[in-house]
C-alpha positions as CSV (number, residue, x, y, z in Angstrom):
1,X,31.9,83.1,-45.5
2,X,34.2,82.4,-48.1
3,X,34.5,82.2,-52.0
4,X,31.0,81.2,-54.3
5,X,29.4,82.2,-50.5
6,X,30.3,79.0,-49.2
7,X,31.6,78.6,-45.2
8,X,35.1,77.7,-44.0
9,X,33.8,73.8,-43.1
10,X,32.1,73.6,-46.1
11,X,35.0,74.0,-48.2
12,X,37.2,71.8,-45.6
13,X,35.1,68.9,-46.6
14,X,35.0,69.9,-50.4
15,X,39.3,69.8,-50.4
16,X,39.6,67.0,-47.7
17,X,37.8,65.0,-49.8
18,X,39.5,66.0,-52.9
19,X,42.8,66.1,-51.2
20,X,41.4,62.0,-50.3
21,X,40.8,61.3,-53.6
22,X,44.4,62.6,-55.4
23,X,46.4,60.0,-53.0
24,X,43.9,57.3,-53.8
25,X,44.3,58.2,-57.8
26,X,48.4,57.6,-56.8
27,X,47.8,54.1,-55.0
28,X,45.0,52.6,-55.9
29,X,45.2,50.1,-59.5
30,X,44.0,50.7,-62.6
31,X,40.4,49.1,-63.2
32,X,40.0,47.1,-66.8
33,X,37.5,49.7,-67.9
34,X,39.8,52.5,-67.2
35,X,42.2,51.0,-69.0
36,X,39.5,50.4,-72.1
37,X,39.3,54.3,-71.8
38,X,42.4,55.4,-71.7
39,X,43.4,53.1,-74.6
40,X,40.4,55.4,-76.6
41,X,42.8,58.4,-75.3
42,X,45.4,56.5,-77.6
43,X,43.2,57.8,-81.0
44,X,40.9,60.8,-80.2
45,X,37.7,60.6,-81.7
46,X,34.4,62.8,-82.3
47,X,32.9,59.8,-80.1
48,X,33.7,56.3,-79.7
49,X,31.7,53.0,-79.9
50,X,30.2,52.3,-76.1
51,X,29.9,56.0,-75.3
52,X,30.5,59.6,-75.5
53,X,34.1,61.0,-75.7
54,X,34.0,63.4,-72.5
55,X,35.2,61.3,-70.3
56,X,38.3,60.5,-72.7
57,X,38.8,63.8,-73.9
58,X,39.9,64.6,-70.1
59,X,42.0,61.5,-70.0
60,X,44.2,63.0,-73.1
61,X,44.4,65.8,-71.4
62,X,45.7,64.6,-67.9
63,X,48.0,62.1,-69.1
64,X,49.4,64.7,-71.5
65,X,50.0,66.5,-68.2
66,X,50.7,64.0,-65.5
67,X,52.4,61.6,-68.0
68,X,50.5,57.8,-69.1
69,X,50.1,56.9,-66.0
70,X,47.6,55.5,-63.7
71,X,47.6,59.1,-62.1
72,X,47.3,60.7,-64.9
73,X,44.3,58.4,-65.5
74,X,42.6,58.7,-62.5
75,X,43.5,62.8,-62.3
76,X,40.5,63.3,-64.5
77,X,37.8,61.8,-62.5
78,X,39.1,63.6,-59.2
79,X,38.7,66.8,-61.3
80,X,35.2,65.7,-62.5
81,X,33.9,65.3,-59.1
82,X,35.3,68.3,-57.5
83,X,33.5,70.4,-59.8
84,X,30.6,68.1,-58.8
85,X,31.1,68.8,-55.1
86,X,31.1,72.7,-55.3
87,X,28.4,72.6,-57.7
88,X,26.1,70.6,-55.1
89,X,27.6,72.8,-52.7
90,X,26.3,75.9,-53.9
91,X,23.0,74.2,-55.3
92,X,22.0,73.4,-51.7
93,X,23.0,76.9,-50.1
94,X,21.0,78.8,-52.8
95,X,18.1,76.6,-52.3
96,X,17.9,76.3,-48.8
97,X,20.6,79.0,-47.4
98,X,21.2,76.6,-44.7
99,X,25.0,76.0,-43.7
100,X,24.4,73.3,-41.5
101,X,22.4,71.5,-44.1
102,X,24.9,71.9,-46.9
103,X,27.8,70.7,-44.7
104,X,25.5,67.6,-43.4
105,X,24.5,66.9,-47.2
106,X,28.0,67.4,-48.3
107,X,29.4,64.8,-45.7
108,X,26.7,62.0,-46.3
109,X,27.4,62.3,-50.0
110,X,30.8,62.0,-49.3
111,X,30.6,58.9,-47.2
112,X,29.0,56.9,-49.6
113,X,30.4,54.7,-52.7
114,X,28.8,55.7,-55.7
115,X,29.9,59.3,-54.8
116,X,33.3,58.3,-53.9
117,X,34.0,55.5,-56.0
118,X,33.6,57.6,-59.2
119,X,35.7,60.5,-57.7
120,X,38.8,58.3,-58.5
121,X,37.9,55.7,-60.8
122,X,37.5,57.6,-64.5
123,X,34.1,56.6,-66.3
124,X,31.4,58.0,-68.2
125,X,29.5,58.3,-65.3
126,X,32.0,60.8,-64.1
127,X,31.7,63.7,-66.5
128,X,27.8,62.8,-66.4
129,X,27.4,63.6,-62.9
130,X,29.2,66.7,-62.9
131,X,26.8,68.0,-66.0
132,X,24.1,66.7,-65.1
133,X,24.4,68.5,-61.6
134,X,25.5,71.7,-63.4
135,X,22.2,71.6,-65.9
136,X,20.1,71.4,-62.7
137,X,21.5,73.8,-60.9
138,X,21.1,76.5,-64.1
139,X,17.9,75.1,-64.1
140,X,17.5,76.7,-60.2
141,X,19.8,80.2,-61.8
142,X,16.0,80.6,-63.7
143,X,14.2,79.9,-60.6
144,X,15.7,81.9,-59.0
145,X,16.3,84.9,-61.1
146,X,13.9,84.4,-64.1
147,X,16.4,85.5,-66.6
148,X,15.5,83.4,-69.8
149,X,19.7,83.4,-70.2
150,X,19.7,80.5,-67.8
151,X,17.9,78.4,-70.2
152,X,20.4,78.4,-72.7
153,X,23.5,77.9,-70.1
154,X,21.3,74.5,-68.9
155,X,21.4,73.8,-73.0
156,X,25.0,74.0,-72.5
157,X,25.6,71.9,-70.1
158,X,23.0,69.4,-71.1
159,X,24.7,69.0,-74.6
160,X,27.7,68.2,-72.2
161,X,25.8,65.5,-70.0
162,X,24.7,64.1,-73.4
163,X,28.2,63.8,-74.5
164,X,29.2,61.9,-71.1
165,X,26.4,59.4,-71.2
166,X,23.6,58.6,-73.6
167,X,21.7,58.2,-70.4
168,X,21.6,62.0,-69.8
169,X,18.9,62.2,-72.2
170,X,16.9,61.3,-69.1
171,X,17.6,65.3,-68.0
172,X,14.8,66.2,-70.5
173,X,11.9,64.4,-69.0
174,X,13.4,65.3,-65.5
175,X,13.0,69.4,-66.1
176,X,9.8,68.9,-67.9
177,X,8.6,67.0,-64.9
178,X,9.9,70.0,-62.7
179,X,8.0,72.7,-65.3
180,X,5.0,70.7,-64.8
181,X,5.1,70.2,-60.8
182,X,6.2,73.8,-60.1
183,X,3.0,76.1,-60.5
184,X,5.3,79.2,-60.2
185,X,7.3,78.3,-63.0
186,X,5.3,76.4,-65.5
187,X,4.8,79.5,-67.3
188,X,8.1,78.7,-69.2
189,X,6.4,75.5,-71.0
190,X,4.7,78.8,-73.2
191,X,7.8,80.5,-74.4
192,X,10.6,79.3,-76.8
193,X,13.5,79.1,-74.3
194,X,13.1,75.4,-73.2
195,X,12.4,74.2,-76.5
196,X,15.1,76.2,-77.9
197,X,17.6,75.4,-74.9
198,X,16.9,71.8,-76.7
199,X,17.7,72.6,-80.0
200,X,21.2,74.3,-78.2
201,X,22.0,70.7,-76.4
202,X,21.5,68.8,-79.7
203,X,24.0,70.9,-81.1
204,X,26.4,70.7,-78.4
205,X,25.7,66.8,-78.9
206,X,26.8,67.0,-82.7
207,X,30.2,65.2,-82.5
208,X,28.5,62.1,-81.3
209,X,25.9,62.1,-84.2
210,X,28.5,62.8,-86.5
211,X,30.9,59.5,-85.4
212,X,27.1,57.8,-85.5
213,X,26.5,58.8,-88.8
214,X,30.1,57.6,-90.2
215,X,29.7,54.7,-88.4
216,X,26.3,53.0,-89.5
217,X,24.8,54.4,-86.6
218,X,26.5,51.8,-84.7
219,X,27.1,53.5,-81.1
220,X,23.1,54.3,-80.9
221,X,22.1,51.1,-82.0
222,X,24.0,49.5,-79.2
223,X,23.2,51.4,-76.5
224,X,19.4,51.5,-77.7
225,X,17.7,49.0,-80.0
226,X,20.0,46.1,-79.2
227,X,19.8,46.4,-75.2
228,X,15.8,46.6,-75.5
229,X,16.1,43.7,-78.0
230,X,18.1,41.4,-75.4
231,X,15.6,41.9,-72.1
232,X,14.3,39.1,-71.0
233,X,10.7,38.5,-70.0
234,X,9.1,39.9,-66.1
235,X,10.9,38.5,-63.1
236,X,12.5,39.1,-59.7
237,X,16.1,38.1,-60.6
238,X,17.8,41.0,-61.6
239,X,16.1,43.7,-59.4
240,X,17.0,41.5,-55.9
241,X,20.4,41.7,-58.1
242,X,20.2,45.8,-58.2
243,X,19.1,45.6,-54.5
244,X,22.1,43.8,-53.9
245,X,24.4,46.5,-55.7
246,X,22.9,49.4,-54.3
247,X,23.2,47.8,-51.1
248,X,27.2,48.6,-51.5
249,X,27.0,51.5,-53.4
250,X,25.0,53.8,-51.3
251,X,26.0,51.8,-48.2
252,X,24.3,50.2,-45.7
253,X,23.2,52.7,-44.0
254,X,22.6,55.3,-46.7
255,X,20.2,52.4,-48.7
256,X,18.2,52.5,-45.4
257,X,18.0,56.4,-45.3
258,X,17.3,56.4,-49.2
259,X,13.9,53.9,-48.8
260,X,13.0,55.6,-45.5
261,X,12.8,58.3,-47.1
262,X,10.5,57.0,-50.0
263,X,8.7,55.3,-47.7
264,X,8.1,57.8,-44.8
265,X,9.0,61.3,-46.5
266,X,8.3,61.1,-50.1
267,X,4.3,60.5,-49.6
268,X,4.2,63.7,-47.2
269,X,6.5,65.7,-49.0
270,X,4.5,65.6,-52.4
271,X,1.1,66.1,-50.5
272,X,2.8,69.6,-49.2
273,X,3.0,73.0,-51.7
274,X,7.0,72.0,-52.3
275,X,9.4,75.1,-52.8
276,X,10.4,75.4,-56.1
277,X,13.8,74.7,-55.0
278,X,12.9,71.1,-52.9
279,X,10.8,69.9,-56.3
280,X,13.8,70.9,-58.7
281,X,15.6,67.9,-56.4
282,X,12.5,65.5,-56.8
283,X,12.5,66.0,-59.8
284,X,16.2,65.8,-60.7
285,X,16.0,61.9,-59.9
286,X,12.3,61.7,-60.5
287,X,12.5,59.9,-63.9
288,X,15.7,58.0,-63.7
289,X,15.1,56.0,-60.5
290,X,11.7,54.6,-61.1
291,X,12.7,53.9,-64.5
292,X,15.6,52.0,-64.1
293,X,13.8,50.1,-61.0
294,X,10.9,49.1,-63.3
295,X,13.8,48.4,-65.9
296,X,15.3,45.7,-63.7
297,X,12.5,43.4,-63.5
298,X,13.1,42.9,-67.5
299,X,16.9,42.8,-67.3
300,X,20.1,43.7,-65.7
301,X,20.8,46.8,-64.7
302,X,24.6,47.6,-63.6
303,X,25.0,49.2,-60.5
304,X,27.0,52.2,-62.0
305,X,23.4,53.6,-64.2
306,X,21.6,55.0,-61.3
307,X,24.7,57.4,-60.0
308,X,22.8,60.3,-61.4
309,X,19.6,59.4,-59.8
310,X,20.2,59.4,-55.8
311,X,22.1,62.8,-54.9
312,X,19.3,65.4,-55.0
313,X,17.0,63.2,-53.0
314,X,19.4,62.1,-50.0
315,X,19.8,66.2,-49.8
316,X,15.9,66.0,-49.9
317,X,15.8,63.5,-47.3
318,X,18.6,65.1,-44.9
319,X,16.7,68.3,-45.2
320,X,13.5,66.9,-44.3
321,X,15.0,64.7,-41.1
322,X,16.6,67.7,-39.8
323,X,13.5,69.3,-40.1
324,X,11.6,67.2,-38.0
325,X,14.1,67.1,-35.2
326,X,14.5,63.5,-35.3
327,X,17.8,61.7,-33.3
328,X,21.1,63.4,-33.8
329,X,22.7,60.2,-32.9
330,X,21.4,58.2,-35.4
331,X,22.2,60.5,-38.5
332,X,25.8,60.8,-36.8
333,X,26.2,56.7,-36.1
334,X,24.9,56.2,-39.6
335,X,27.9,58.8,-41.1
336,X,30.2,57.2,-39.2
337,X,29.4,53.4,-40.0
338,X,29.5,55.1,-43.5
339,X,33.0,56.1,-43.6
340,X,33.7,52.5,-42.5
341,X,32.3,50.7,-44.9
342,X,33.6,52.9,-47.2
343,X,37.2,52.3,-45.2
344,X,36.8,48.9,-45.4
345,X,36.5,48.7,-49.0
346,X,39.1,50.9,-49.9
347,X,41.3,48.3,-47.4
348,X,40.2,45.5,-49.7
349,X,41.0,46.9,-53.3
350,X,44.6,48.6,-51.4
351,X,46.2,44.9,-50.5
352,X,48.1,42.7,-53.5
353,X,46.3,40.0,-55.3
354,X,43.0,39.9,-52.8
355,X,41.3,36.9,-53.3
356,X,37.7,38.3,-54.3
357,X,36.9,35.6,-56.9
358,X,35.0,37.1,-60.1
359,X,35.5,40.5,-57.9
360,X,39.0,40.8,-58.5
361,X,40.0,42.3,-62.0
362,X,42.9,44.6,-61.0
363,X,45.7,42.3,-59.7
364,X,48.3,40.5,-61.7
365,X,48.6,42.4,-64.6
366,X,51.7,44.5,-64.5
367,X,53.7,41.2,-63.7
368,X,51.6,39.5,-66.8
369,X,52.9,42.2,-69.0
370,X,56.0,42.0,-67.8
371,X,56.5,38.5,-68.6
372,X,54.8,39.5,-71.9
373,X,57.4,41.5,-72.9
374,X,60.2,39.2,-71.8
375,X,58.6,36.7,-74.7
376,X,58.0,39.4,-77.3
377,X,61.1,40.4,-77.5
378,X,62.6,36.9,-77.5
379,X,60.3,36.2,-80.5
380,X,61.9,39.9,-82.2
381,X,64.9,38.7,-81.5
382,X,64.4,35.2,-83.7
383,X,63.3,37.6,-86.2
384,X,59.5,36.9,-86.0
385,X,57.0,39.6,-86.2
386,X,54.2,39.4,-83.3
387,X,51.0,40.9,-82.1
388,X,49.7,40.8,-78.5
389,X,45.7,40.0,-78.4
390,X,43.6,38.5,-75.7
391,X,40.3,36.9,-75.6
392,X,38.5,40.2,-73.8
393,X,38.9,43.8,-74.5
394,X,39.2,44.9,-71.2
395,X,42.4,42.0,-70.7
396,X,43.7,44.0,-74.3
397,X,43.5,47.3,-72.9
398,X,45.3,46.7,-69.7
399,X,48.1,44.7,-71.7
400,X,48.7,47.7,-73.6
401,X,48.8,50.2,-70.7
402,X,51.3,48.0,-69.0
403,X,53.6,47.0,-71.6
404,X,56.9,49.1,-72.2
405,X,55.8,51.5,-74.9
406,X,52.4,51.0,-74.7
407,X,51.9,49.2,-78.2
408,X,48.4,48.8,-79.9
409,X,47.1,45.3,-78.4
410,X,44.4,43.3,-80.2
411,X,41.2,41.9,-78.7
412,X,38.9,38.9,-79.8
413,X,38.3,40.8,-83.1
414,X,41.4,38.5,-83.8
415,X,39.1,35.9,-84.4
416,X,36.0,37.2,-85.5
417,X,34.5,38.2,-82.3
418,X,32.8,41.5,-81.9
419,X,35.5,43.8,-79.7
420,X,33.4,46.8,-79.6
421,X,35.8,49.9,-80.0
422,X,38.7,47.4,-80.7
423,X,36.3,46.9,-84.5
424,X,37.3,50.3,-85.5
425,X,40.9,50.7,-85.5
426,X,43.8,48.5,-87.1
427,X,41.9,45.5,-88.8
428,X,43.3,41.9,-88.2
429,X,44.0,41.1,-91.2
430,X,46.6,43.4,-91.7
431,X,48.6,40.8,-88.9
432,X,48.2,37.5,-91.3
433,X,51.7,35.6,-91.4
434,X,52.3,37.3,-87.9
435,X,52.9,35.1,-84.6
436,X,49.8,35.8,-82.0
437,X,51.0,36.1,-78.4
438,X,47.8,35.2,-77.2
439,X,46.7,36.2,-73.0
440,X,43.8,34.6,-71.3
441,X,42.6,34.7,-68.1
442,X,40.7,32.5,-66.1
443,X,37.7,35.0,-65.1
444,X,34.2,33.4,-66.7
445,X,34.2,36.6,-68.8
446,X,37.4,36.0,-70.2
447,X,37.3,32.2,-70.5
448,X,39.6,30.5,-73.2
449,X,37.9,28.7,-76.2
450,X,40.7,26.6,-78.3
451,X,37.8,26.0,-81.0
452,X,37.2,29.4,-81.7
453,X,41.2,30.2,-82.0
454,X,42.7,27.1,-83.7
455,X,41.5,27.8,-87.2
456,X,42.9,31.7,-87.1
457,X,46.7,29.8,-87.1
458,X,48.8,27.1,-87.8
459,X,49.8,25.8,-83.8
460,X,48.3,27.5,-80.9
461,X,50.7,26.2,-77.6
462,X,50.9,27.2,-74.4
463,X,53.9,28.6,-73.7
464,X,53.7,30.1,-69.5
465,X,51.0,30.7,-67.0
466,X,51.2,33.1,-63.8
467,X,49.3,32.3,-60.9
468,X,48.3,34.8,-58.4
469,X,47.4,34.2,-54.8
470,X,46.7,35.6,-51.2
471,X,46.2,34.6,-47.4
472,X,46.0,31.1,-49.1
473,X,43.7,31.5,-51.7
474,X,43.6,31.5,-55.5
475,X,43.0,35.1,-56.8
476,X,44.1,34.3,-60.5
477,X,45.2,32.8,-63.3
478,X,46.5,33.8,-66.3
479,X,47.8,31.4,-69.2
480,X,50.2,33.0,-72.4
481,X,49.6,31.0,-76.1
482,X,52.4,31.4,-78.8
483,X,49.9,31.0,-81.7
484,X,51.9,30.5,-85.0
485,X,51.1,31.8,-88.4
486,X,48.0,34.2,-88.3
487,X,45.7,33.3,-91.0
488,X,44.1,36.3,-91.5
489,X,39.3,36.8,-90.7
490,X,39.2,36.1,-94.4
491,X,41.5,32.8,-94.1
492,X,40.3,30.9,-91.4
């Protein structure tokens, strides 16, 4: 055994996979919404407008070591999830002190999407797996030693997963659910540690409601009462859509395991006197996947919200197929076909400009802001004063990563759009008599309206396009407007 009590393989899988993850942070591109973080990087903040700073906060801090770069970027999340990965790691040995299981558990989780993707690719989602995994592994630290101290280390780290993701919340009714299952340790619900563990999160939480409170409340408003307010009524659409997701994010395979295990485990498992340990895991995902499920016959649910919810039942599920000595060969085959999927997928975001359709939001825009540039300073050079903006705040955000200097970019606050975090920094009409260079892609999200645009300025012409193409097929285009004369919100 080595360090934390974890074996030699064990650890090779932890640092192969990490060691997987650094190179694919230096090749793969930069997604749109790591470029909308990062650009938050660009003004710290208590908390920002879509969600909680931690994810961001680690970004200023890697690309203030690795340089503003799409390393530097990407660093964070591959730090993230290796503090994930050992903190599952030594979750599963303490609960089950089974090596084989840990490395078995530690592999499958490895092989799938939604625990790789996010191991490279920096979101919220990121820092909120890697707290939310810590709380409930404190959460076993009282289990297992019933030391009340425990209680106000899960506080901690709760308060953490709050300031990842508003969806951590979701960790409260999850260990209450736990305290309630577990006969041996509902005995807590009667003393002040869990409540006061609370209180301790809140205040860990504090920055958030303080940006909240100087902001009208405006971040918990629209990640609460405006999402409830804009489901739609009972139907099958979206959830066949969220079978569809998961589908590719768990893989294949792993989807199958998940609902055989619902279907053929779960039923057994809760009719059996559970270890505290194997209902801490039910629990753990208890609240989130059911709700979200039920949430998606009323409304989309992105394929990205239910990361937290899966992990501590596929150990669950491993453990119990182990158990019951079923086929070798198929838990093997189904690893393996796994890794291949996964392969594949990596293969399709690695090769220039694929032609994925609506899929494709990475390619073309170094080149675009290249060009972009070229015209910018052709325009200085005339001696006019110009502003880049675009039509979408993700096609903003990647402008400004990839233009020389990185300059503030503009977004379709320009004309009196809602730009979500782009609303609370320089306001537009501090660019009137300024000439717009406008860039629009031709993504549905990011369509062009002229009718919307025209009134902001005096002449809006286009001036270039790029088109983008491979093995014959369109993969985008993107159009640049020289819009003269910017009138101002207030002028239009």
């Amino acid at each position: 055994m080595t360090n934390l009590g974890l074996s030699k393989r064990v650890w090779n899988v932890l640092l192969g996979f990490t060691l997987l993850r650094l190179i694919l942070a230096f090749i793969t591109p930069l997604t749109p919404q790591e470029a909308y973080y990062w650009s938050w990087s660009q003004a710290l903040d208590w908390s920002y407008f879509d969600h909680p700073p931690m994810a961001t906060w680690l970004i200023w801090v890697t690309t203030h070591l690795f340089g503003q770069t799409i390393f530097g970027i990407k660093v964070a999340a591959v730090l993230y999830f290796l503090g994930t990965y050992v903190i599952w790691a030594k979750l599963i040995q303490e609960i089950f002190e089974n090596e084989r299981l840990t490395f078995l558990a530690l592999l499958a989780l490895n092989s799938t999407i939604i625990y790789e993707l996010y191991g490279f690719v920096i979101s919220p989602d990121s820092p909120l797996l890697m707290f939310w995994s810590l709380t409930i592994f404190l959460i076993w630290r009282v289990v297992k030693t019933e030391q009340a101290k425990y209680w106000y280390l899960a506080g901690i780290a709760m308060g953490l997963a709050w300031m990842s993701k508003y969806s951590g919340i979701f960790l409260i009714p999850s260990v209450f659910l736990f305290l309630l299952l577990s006969k041996d340790n509902r005995r807590w619900l009667a003393t002040p540690h869990p409540y006061l563990a609370s209180l301790l999160a809140v205040l860990v939480f504090t920055p958030v409601l303080y940006w909240n409170a100087t902001h009208e409340w405006a971040s918990l408003a629209f990640q609460g009462s405006r999402r409830v307010s804009g489901m739609d009524g009972w139907g099958l659409r979206f959830f066949g859509e969220l079978i569809g997701s998961q589908l590719f994010m768990l893989t294949p395979f792993f989807f199958g395991f998940l609902v055989w295990g619902i279907v053929r485990v779960l039923p057994k498992v809760l009719k059996k006197n559970l270890s505290p340990g194997e209902l801490l895991l039910f629990a753990s995902g208890g609240i989130l996947l059911p709700f979200f499920v039920l949430v998606s016959f009323k409304t989309l649910v992105k394929m990205n919200w239910l990361v937290p919810a899966y992990w501590s039942w596929l150990i669950l599920f491993i453990k119990y197929y182990l158990e019951e000595n079923r086929s070798r060969k198929v838990l093997k085959t189904g690893l393996a076909s796994a890794l291949v999927f996964y392969g594949i997928g990596l293969v399709v975001i690695l090769i220039p400009n694929m032609p994925l359709g609506e899929g494709n939001t990475w390619s073309g825009w170094k080149d675009t802001a290249a060009r972009v540039d070229e015209i910018v300073r052709d325009e200085a050079s005339n001696g006019s004063e110009v502003f880049v903006y675009s039509t979408n705040y993700k096609v903003s955000s990647l402008l400004r990563f990839y233009l020389p200097g990185q300059p503030e970019t503009f977004a379709q606050n320009v004309f009196g759009e809602g730009a979500l975090q782009f609303d609370y920094w320089q306001n537009p009409d501090e660019l009137r008599g300024k000439t717009g260079i406008l860039v629009v892609d031709d993504r549905r999200e990011y369509r062009f309206k002229p009718g919307k645009i025209a009134p902001y300025f005096d002449t809006v012409e286009k001036i270039d396009e790029l088109t983008f193409e491979n093995f014959g097929q369109h993969t985008r285009r993107i159009q640049i407007f020289r819009c003269e004369n910017y009138h101002g919100l207030a002028g239009s």
